[in-house]
PDB file of N, CA, C and O in Angstrom:
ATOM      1  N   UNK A   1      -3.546 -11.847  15.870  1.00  0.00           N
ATOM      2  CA  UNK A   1      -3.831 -10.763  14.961  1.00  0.00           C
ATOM      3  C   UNK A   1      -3.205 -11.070  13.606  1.00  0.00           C
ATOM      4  O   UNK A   1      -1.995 -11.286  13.674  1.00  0.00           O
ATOM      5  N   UNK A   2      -3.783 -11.146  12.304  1.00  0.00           N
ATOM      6  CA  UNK A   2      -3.190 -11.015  11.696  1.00  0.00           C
ATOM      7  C   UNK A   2      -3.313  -9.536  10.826  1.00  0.00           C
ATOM      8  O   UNK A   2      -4.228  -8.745  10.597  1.00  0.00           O
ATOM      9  N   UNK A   3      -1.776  -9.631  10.459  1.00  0.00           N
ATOM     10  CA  UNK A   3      -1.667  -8.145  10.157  1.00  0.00           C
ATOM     11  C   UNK A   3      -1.045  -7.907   8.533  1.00  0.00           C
ATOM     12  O   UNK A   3      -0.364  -7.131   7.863  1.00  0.00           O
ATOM     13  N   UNK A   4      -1.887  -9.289   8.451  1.00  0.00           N
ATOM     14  CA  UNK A   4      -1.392  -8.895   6.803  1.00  0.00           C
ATOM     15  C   UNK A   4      -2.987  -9.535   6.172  1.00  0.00           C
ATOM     16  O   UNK A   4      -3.123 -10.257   5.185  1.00  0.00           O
ATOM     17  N   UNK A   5      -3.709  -9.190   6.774  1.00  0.00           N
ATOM     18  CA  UNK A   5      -5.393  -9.237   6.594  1.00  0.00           C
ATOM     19  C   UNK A   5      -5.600  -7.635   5.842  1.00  0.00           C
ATOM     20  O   UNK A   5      -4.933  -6.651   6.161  1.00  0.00           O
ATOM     21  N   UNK A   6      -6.644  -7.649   4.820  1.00  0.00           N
ATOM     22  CA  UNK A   6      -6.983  -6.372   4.333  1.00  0.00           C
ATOM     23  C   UNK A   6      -7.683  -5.581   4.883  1.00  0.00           C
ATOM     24  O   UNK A   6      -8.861  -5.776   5.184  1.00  0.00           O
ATOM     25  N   UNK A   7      -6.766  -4.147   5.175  1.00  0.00           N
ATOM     26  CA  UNK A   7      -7.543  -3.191   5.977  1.00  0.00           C
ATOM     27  C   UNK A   7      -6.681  -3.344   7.246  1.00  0.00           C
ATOM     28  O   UNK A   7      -6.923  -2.600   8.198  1.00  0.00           O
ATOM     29  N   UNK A   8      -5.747  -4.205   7.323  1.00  0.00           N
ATOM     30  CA  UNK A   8      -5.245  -4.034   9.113  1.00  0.00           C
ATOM     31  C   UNK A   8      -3.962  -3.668   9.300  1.00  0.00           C
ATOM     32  O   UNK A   8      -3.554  -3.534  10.454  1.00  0.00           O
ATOM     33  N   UNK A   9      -2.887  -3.385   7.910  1.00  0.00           N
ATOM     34  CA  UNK A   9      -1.821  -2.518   7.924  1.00  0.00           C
ATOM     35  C   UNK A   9      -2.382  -1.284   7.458  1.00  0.00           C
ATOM     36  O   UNK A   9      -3.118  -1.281   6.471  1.00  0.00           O
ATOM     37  N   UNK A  10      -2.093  -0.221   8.089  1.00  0.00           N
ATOM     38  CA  UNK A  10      -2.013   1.045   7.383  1.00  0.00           C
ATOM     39  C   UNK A  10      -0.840   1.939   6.617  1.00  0.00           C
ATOM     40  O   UNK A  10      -0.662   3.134   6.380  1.00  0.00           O
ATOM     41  N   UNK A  11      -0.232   0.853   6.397  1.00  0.00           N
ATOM     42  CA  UNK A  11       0.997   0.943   5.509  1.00  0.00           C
ATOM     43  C   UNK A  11       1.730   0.414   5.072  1.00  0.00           C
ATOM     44  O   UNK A  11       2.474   0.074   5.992  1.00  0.00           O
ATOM     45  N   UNK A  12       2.224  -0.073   3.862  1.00  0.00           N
ATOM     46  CA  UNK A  12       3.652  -1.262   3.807  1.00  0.00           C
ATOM     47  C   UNK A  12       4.657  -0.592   4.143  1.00  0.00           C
ATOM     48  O   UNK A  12       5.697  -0.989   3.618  1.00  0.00           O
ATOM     49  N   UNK A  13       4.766   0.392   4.907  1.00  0.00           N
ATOM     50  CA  UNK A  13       5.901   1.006   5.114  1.00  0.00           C
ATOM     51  C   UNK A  13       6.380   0.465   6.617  1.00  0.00           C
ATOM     52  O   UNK A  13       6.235   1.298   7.512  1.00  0.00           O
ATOM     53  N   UNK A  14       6.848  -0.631   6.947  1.00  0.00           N
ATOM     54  CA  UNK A  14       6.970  -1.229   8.307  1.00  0.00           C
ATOM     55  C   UNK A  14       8.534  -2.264   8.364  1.00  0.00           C
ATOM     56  O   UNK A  14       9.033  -2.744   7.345  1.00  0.00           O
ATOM     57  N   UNK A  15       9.053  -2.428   9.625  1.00  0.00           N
ATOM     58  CA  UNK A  15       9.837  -3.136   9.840  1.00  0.00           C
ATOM     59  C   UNK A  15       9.455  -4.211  11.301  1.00  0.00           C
ATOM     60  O   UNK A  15       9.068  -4.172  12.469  1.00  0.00           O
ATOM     61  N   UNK A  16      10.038  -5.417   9.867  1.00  0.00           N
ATOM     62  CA  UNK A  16      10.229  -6.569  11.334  1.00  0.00           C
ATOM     63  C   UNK A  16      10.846  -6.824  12.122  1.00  0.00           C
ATOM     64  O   UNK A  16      11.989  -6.731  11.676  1.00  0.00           O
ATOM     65  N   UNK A  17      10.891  -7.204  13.399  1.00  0.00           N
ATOM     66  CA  UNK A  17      12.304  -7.601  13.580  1.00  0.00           C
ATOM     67  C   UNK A  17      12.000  -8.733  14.448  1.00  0.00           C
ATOM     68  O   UNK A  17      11.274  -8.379  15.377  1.00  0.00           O
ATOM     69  N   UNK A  18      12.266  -9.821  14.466  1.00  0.00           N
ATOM     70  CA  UNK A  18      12.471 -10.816  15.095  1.00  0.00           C
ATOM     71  C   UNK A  18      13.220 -11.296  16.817  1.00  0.00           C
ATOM     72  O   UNK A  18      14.407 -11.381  17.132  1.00  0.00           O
ATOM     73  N   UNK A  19      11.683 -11.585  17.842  1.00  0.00           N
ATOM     74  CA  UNK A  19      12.668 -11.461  18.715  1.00  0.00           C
ATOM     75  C   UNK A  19      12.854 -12.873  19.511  1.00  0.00           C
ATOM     76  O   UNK A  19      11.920 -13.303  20.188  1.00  0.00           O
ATOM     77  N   UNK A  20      13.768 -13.397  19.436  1.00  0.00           N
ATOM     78  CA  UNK A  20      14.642 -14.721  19.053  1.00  0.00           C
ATOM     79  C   UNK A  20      14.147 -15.282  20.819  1.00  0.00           C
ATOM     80  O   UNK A  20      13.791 -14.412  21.614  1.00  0.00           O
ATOM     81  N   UNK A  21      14.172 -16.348  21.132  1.00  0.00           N
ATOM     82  CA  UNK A  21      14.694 -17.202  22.265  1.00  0.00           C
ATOM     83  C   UNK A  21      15.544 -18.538  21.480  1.00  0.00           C
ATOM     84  O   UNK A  21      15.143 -19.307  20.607  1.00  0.00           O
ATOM     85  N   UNK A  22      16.914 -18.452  22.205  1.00  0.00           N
ATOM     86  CA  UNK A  22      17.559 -19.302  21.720  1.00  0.00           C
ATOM     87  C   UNK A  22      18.084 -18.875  20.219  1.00  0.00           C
ATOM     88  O   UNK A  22      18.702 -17.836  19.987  1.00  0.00           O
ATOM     89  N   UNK A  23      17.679 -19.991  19.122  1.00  0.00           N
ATOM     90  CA  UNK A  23      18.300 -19.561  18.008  1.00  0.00           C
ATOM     91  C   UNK A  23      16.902 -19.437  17.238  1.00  0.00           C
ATOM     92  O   UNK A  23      16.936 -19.311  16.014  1.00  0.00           O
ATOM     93  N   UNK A  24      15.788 -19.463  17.845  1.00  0.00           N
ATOM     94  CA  UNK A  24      14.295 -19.613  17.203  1.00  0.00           C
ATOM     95  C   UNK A  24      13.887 -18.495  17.622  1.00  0.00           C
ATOM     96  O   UNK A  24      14.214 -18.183  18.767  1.00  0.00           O
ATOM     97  N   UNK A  25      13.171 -17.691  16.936  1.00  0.00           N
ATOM     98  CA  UNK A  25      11.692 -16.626  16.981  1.00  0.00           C
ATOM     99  C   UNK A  25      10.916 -16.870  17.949  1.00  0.00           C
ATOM    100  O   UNK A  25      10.249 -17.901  17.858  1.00  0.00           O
ATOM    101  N   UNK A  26      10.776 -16.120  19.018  1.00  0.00           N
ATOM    102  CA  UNK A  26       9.887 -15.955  19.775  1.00  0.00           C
ATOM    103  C   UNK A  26       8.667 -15.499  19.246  1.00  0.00           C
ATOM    104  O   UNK A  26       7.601 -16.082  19.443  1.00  0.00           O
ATOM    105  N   UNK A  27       8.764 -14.692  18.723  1.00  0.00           N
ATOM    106  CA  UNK A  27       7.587 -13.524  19.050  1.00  0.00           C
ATOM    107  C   UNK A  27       8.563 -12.345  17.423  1.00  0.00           C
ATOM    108  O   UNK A  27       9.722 -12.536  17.053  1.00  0.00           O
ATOM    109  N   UNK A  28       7.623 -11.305  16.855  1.00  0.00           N
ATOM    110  CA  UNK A  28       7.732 -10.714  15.996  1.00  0.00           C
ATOM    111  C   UNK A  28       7.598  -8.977  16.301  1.00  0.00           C
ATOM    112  O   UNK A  28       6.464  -8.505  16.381  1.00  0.00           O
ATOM    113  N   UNK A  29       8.362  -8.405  16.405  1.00  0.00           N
ATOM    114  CA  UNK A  29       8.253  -6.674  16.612  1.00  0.00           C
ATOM    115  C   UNK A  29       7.869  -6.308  15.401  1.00  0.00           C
ATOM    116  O   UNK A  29       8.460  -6.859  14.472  1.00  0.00           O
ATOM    117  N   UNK A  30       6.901  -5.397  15.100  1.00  0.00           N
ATOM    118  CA  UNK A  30       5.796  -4.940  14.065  1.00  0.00           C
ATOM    119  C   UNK A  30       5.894  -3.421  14.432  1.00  0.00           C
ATOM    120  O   UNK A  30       5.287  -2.767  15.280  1.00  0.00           O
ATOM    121  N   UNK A  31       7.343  -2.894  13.056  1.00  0.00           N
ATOM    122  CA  UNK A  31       7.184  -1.196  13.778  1.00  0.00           C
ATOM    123  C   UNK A  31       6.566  -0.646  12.270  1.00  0.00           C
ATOM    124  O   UNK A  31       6.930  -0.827  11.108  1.00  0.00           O
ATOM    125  N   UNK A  32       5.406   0.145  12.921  1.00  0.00           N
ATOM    126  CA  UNK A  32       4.782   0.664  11.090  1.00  0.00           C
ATOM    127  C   UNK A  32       5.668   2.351  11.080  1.00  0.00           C
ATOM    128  O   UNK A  32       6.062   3.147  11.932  1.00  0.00           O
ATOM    129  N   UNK A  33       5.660   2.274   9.929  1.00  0.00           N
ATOM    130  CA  UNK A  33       6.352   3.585   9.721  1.00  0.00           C
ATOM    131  C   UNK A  33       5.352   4.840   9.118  1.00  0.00           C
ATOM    132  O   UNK A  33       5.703   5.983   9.411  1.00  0.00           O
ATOM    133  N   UNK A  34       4.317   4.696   8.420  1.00  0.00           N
ATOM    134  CA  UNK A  34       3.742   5.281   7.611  1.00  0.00           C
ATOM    135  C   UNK A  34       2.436   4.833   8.184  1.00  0.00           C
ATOM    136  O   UNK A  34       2.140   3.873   8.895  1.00  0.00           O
ATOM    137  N   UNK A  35       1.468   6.198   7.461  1.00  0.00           N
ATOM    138  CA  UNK A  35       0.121   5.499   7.508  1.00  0.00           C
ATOM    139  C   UNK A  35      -0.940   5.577   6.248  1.00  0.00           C
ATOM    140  O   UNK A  35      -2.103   5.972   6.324  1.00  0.00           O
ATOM    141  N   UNK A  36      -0.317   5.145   5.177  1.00  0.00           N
ATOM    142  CA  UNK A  36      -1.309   5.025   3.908  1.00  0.00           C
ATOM    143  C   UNK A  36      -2.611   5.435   3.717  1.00  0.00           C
ATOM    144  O   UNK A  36      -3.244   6.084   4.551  1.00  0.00           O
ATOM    145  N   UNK A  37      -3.090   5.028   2.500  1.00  0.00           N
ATOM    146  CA  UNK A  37      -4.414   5.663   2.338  1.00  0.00           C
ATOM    147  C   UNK A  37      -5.427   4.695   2.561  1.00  0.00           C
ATOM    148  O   UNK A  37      -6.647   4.858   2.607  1.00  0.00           O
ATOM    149  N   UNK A  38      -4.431   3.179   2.754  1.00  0.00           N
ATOM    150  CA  UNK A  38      -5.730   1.739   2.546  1.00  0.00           C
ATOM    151  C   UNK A  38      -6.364   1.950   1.352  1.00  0.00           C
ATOM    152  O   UNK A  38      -6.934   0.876   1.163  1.00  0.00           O
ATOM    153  N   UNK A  39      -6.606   2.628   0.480  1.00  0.00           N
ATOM    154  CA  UNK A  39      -7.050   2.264  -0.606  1.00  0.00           C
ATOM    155  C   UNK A  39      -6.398   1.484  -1.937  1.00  0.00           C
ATOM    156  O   UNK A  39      -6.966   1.215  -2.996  1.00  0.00           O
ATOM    157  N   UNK A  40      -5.184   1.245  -1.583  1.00  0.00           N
ATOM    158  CA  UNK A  40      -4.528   0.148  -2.603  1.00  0.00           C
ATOM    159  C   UNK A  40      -3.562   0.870  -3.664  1.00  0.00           C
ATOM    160  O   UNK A  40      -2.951   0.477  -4.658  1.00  0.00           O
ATOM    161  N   UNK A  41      -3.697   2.083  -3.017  1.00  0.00           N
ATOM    162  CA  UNK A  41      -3.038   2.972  -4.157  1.00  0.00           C
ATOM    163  C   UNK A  41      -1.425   3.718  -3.613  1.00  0.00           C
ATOM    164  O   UNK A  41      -1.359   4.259  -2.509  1.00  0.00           O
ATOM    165  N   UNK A  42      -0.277   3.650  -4.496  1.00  0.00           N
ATOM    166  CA  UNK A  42       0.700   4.126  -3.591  1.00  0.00           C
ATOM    167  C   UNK A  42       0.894   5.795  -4.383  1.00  0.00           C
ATOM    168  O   UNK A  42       0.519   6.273  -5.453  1.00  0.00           O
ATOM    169  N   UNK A  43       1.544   6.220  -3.410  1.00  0.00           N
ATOM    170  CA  UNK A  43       1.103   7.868  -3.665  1.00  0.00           C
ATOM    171  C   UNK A  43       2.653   8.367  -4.363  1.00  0.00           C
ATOM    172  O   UNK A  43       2.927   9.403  -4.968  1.00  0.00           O
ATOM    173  N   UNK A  44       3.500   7.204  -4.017  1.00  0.00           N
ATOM    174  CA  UNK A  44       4.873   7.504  -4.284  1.00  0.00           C
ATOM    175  C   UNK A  44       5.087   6.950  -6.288  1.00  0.00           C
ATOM    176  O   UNK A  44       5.536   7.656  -7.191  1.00  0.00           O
ATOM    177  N   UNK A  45       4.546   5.423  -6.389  1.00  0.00           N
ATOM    178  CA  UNK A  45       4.102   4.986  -7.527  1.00  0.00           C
ATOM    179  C   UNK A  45       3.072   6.030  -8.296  1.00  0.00           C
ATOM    180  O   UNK A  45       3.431   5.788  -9.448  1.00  0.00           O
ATOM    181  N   UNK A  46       2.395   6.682  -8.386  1.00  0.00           N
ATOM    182  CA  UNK A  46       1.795   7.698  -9.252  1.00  0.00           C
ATOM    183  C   UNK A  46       2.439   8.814  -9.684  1.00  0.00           C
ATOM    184  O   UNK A  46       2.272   9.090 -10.872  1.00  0.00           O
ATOM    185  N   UNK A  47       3.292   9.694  -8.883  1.00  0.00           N
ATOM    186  CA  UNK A  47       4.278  10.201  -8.707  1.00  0.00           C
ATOM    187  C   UNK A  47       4.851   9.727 -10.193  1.00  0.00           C
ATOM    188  O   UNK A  47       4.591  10.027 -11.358  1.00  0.00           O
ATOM    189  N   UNK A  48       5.692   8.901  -9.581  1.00  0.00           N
ATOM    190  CA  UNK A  48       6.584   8.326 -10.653  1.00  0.00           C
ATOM    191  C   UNK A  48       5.798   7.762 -12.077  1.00  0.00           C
ATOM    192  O   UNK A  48       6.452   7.857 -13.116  1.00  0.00           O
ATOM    193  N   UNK A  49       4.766   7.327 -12.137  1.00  0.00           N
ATOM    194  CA  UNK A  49       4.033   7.567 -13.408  1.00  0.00           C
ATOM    195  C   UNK A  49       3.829   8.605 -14.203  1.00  0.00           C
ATOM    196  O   UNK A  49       4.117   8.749 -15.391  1.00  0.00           O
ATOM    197  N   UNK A  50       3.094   9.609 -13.146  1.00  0.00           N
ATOM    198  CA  UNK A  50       3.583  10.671 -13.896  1.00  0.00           C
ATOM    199  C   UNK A  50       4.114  11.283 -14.152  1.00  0.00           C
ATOM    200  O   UNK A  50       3.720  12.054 -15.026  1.00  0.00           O
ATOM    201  N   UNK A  51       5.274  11.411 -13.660  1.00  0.00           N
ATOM    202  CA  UNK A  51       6.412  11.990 -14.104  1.00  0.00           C
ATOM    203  C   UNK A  51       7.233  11.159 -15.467  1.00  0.00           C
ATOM    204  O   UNK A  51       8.143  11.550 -16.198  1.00  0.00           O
ATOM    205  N   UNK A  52       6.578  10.046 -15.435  1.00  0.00           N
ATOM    206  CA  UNK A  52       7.010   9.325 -17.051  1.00  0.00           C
ATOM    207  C   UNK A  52       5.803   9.888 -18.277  1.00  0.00           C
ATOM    208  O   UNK A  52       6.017   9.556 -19.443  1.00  0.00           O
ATOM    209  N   UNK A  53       4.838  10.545 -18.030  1.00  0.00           N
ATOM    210  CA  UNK A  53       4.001  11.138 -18.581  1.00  0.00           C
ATOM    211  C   UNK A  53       2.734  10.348 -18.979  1.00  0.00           C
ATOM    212  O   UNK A  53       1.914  10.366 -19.897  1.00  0.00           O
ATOM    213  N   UNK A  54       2.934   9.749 -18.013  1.00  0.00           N
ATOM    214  CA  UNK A  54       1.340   8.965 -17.953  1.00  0.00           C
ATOM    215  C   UNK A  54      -0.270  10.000 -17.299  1.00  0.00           C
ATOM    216  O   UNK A  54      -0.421  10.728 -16.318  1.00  0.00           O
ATOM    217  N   UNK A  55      -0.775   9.769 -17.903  1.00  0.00           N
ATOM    218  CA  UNK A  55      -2.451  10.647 -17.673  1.00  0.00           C
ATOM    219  C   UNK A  55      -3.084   9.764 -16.381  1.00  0.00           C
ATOM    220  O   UNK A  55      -2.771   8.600 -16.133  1.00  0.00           O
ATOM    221  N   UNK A  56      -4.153  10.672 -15.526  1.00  0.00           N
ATOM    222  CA  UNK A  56      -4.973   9.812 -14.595  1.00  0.00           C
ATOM    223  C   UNK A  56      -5.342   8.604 -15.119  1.00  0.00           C
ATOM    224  O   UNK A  56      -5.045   7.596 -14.477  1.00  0.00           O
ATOM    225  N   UNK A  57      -5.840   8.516 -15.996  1.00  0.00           N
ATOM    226  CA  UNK A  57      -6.692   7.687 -16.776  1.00  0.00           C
ATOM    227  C   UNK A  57      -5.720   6.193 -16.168  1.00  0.00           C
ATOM    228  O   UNK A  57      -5.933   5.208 -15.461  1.00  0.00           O
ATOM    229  N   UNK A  58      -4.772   6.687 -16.825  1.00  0.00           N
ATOM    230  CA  UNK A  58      -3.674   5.046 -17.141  1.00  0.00           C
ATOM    231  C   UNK A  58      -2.834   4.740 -15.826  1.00  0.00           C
ATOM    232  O   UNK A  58      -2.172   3.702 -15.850  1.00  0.00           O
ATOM    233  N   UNK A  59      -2.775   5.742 -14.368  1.00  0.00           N
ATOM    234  CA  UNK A  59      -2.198   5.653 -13.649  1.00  0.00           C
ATOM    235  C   UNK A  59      -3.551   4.994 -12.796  1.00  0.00           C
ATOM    236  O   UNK A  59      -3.257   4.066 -12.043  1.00  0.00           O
ATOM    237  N   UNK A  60      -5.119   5.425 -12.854  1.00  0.00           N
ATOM    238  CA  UNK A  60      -5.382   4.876 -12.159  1.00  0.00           C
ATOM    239  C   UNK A  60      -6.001   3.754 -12.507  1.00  0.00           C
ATOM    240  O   UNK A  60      -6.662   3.089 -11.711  1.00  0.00           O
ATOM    241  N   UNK A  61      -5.846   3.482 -13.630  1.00  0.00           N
ATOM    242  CA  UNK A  61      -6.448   1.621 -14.588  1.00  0.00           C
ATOM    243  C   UNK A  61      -5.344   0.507 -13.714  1.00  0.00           C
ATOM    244  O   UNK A  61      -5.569  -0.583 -13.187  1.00  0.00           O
ATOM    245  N   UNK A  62      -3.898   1.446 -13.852  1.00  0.00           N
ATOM    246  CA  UNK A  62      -2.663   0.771 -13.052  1.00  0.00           C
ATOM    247  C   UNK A  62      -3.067  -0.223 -11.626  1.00  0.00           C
ATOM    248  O   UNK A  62      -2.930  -1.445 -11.578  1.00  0.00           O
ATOM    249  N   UNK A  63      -3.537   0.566 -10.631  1.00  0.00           N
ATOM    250  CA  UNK A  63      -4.328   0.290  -9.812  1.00  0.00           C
ATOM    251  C   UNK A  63      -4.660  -0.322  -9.289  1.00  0.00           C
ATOM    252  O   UNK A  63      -4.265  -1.038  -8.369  1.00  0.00           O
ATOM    253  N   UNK A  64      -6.389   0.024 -10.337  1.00  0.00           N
ATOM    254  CA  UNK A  64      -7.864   0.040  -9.900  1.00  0.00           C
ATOM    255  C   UNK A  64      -7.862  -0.941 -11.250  1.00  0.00           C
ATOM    256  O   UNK A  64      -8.218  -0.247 -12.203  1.00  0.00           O
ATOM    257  N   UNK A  65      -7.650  -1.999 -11.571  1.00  0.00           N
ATOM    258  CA  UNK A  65      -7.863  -2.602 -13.559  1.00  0.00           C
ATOM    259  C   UNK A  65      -9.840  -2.453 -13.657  1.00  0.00           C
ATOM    260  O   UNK A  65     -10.513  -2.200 -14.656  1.00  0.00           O
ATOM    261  N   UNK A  66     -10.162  -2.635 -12.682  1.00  0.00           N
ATOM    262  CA  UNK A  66     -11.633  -2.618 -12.978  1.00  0.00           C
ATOM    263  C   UNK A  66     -12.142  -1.270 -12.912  1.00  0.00           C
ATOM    264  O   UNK A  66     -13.366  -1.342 -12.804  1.00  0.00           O
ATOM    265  N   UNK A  67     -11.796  -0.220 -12.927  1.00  0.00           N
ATOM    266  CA  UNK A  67     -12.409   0.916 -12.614  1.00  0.00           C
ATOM    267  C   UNK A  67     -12.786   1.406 -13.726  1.00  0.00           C
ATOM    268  O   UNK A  67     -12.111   1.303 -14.750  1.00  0.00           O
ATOM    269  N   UNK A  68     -14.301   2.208 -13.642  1.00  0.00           N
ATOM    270  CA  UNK A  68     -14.888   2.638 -15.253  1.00  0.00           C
ATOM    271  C   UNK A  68     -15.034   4.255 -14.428  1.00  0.00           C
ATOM    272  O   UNK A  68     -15.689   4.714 -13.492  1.00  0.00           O
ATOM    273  N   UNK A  69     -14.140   4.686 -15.273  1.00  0.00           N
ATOM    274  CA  UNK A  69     -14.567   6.587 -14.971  1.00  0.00           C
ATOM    275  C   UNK A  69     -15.533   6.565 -16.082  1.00  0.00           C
ATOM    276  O   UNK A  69     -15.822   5.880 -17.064  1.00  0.00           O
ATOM    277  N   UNK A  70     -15.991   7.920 -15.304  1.00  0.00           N
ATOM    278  CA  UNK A  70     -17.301   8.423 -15.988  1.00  0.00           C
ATOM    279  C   UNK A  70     -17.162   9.826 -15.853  1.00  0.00           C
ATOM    280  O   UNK A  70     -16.163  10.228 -15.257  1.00  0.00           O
ATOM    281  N   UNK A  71     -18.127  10.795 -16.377  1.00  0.00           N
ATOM    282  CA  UNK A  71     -18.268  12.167 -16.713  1.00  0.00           C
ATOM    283  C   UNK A  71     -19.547  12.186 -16.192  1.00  0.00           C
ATOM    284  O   UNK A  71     -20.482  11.515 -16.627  1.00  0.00           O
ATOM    285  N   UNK A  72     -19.609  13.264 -14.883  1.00  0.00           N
ATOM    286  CA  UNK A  72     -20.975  13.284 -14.439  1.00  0.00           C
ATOM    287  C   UNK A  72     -21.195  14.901 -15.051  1.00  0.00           C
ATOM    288  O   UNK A  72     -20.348  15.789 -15.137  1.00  0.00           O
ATOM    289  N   UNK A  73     -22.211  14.923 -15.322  1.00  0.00           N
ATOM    290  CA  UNK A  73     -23.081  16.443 -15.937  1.00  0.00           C
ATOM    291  C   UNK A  73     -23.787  16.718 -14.541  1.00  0.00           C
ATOM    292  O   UNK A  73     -24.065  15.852 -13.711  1.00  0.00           O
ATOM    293  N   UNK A  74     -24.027  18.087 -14.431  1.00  0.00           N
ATOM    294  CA  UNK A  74     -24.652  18.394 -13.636  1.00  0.00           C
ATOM    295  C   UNK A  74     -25.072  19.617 -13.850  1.00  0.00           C
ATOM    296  O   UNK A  74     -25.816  20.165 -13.037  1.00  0.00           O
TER     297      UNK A  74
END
């Protein structure tokens, strides 16, 4: 498994821990803590943008660099 493939953590919020034979790594314990949005966006980092007084606009260019908002009429 790999679990640092996109889409297959649902969070960077995780701990490793290493479980040893001898003085070498056996094998890897994978504890997730969180479960994100997968969309690439951290909820804690926006937060803190805006609270420096940054607008959607510039928190989510931060991001997303390719993203074109738009104004839909309806």
């Amino acid at each position: 498994m790999d679990v640092l493939a996109p889409r297959s953590l649902r969070s960077t919020l995780f701990v490793l821990h290493p479980l040893y034979q001898g003085k070498r790594p056996k094998a890897y314990l994978l504890w997730g803590l969180g479960t994100g949005s997968g969309a690439g966006l951290c909820e804690a980092g926006t937060l803190g943008l805006s609270s420096m007084g940054k607008k959607y606009p510039e928190i989510l260019s931060h991001y997303f660099p390719d993203l074109k908002l738009k104004t839909i009429k309806y």
